[in-house]
C-alpha positions as CSV (number, residue, x, y, z in Angstrom):
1,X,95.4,40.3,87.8
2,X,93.2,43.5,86.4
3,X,93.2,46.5,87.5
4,X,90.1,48.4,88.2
5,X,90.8,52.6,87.6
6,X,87.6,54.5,89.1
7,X,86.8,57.6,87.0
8,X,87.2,60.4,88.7
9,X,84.4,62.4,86.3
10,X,81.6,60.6,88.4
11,X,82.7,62.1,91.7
12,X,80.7,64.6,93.6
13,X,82.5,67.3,93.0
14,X,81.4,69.0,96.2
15,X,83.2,66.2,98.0
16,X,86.4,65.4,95.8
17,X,89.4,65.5,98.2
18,X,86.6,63.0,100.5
19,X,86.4,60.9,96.9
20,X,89.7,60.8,96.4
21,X,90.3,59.5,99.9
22,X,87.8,56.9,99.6
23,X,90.0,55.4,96.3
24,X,93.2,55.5,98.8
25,X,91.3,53.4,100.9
26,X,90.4,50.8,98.2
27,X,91.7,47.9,96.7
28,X,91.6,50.1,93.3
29,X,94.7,50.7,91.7
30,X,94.6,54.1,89.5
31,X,92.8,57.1,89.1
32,X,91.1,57.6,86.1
33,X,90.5,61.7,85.0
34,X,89.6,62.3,81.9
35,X,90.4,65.7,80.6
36,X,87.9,67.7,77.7
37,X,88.3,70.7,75.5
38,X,84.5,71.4,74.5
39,X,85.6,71.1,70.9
40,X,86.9,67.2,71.0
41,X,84.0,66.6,72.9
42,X,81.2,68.9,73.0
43,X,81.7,68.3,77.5
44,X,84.3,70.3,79.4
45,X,86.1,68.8,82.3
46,X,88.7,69.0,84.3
47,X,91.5,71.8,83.8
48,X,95.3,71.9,85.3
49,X,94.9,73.3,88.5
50,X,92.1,70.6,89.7
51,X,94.5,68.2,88.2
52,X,97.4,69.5,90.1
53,X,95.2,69.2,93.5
54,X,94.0,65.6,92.9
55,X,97.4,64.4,92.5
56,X,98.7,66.2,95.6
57,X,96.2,63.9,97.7
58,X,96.0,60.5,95.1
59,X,98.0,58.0,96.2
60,X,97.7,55.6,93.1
61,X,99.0,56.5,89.5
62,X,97.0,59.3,87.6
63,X,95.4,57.6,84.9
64,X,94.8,60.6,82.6
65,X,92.5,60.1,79.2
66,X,93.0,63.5,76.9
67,X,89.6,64.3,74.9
68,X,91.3,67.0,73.2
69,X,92.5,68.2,70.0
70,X,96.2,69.0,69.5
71,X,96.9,67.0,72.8
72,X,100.7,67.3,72.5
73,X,101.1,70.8,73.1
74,X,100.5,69.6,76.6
75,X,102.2,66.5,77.1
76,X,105.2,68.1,79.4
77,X,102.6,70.1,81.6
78,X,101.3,66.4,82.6
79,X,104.6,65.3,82.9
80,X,104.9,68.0,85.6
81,X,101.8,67.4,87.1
82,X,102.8,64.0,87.8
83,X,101.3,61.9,85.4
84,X,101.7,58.1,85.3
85,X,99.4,57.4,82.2
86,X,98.6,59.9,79.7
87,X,96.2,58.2,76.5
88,X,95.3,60.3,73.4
89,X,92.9,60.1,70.5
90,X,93.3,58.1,67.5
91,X,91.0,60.6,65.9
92,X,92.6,63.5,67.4
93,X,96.3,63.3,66.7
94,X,97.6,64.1,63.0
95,X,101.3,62.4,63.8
96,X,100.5,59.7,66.0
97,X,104.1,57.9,66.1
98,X,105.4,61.5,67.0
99,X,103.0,61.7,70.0
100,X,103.6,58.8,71.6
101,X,107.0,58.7,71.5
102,X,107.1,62.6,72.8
103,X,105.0,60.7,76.0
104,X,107.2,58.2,76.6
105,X,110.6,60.2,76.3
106,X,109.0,62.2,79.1
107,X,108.9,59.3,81.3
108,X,105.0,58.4,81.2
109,X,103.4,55.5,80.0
110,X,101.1,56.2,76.3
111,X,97.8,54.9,75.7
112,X,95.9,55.6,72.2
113,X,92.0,55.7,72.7
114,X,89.5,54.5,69.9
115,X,86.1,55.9,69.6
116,X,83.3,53.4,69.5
117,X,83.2,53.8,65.5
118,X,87.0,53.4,65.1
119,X,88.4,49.9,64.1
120,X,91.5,48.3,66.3
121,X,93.4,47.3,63.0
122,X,94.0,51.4,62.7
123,X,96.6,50.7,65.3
124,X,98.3,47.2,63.6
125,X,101.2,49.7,62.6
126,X,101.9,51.5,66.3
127,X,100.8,48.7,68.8
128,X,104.2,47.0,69.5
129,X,104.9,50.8,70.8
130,X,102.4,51.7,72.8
131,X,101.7,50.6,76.5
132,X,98.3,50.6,76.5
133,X,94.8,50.6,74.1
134,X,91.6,52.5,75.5
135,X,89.1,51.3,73.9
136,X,85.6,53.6,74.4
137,X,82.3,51.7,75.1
138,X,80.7,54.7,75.1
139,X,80.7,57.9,72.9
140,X,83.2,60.0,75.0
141,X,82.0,63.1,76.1
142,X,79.2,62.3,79.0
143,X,79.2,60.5,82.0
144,X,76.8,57.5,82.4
145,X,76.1,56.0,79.0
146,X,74.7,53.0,77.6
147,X,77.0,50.1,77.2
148,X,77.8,49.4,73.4
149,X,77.7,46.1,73.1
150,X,79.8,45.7,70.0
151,X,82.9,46.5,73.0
152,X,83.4,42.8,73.3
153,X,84.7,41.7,70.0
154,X,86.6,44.7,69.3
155,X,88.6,43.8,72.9
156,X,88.9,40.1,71.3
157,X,90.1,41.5,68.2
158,X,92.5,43.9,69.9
159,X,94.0,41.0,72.3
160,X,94.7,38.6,69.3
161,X,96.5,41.8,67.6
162,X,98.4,42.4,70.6
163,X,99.6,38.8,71.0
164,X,100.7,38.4,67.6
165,X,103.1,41.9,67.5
166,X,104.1,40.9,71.3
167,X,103.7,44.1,72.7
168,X,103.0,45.7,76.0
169,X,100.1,47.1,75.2
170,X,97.2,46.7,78.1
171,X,93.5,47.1,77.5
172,X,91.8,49.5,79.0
173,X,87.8,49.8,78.6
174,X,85.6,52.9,79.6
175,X,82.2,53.7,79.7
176,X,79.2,51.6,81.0
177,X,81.1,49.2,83.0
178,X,79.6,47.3,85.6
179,X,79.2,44.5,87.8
180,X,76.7,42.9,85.0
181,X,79.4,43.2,82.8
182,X,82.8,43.4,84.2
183,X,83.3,39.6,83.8
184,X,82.5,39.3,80.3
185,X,84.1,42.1,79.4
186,X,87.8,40.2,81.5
187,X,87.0,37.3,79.6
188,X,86.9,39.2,76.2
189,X,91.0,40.4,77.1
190,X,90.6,43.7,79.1
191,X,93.3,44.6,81.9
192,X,91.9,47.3,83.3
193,X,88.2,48.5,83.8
194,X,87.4,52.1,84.4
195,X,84.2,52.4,86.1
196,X,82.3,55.7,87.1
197,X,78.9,55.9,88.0
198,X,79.1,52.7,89.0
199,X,81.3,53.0,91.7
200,X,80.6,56.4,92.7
201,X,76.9,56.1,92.7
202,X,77.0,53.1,94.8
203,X,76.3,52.8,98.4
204,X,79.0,51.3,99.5
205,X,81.9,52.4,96.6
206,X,84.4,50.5,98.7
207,X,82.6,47.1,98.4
208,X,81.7,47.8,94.4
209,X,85.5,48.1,93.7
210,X,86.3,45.3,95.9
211,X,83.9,43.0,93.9
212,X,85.4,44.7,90.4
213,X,88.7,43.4,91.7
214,X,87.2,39.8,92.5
215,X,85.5,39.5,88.9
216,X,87.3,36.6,86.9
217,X,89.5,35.5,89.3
């Protein structure tokens, strides 16, 4: 069964702990947050001390996605903050091994995120160690981007690579996913869709994640 991780950088912010409550109630089953530095990504988002207040209320597994550079000097703050799921760049990490081991000796789960322009076979050498592959449909930085169709074949790609090392590894897909495309995009191999504006933007959010949970089953 999928998993469907609403992103929390599509709340109202005025609202959040109201938000937050709304994804206790649902059938979701993580929180995404994704985290920039403004140099990344040219966006800024969330910092520690919203962090530390959204997991005080969240009752499902922080799903944190690092758009920063030099992400490790952080990894044990996270850890403290109560982190379930902490994903880093391909592109921003200079010892990736290193990284992702230094997140799973903490006790978290580590995901490695490709940009839209990055290929999957970057990762044929780390993906029996890894627990999970983010894989952008968007250019990260902004909220509420076009779909890049291109997404689908890379997951197909990704899934086939997975199979054949036997690992872990989960596929995670963010940006532009919706109810036009959340089936196609289960089909393709993905485990877990984040989705953004369109939950949060929805009338009834509760309904729009109950029907994400119902796609290809």
């Amino acid at each position: 069964m999928h998993l469907v991780a609403p992103s929390l950088l599509s709340a109202d912010f005025t609202r959040l702990g109201e938000d937050i409550e709304m994804v206790n109630r649902s059938e979701a089953d993580w929180f995404h947050v994704d985290v920039m530095d403004g140099v990344f990504v040219p966006n800024i988002s969330f910092g520690m001390p919203v962090i530390k207040a959204i997991g005080k209320v969240a009752r499902k597994p922080l799903d944190v996605h690092l758009m920063i550079v030099q992400p490790e000097r952080y990894f044990e703050t996270f850890r403290d903050l109560g982190v379930s799921w902490l994903s880093i760049h391909y592109e921003a990490v200079q010892h990736l091994h290193r990284a992702v081991f230094q997140i799973r000796e903490l006790g978290m789960k580590a995901g490695v995120v490709l940009n839209p322009h990055t290929p999957v076979h970057v990762l044929e050498d780390i993906i029996a160690d890894v627990d999970l592959v983010l894989l952008m449909s968007v250019n990260p930085g902004f909220g509420g981007q076009k779909f890049i169709e291109q997404t689908y074949s890379k997951i197909s790609k990704l899934r086939l690579m997975i199979e054949q090392a036997n690992s872990p590894a989960l596929i995670e897909v963010d940006g532009g996913v919706s109810l036009d495309n959340a089936g196609k995009l289960l089909s393709a191999g993905a485990d877990v869709l984040v989705a953004g504006n369109t939950v949060f933007s929805s009338k009834d959010p509760l309904d729009t994640i109950h029907q994400l949970k119902g796609m290809g089953s």
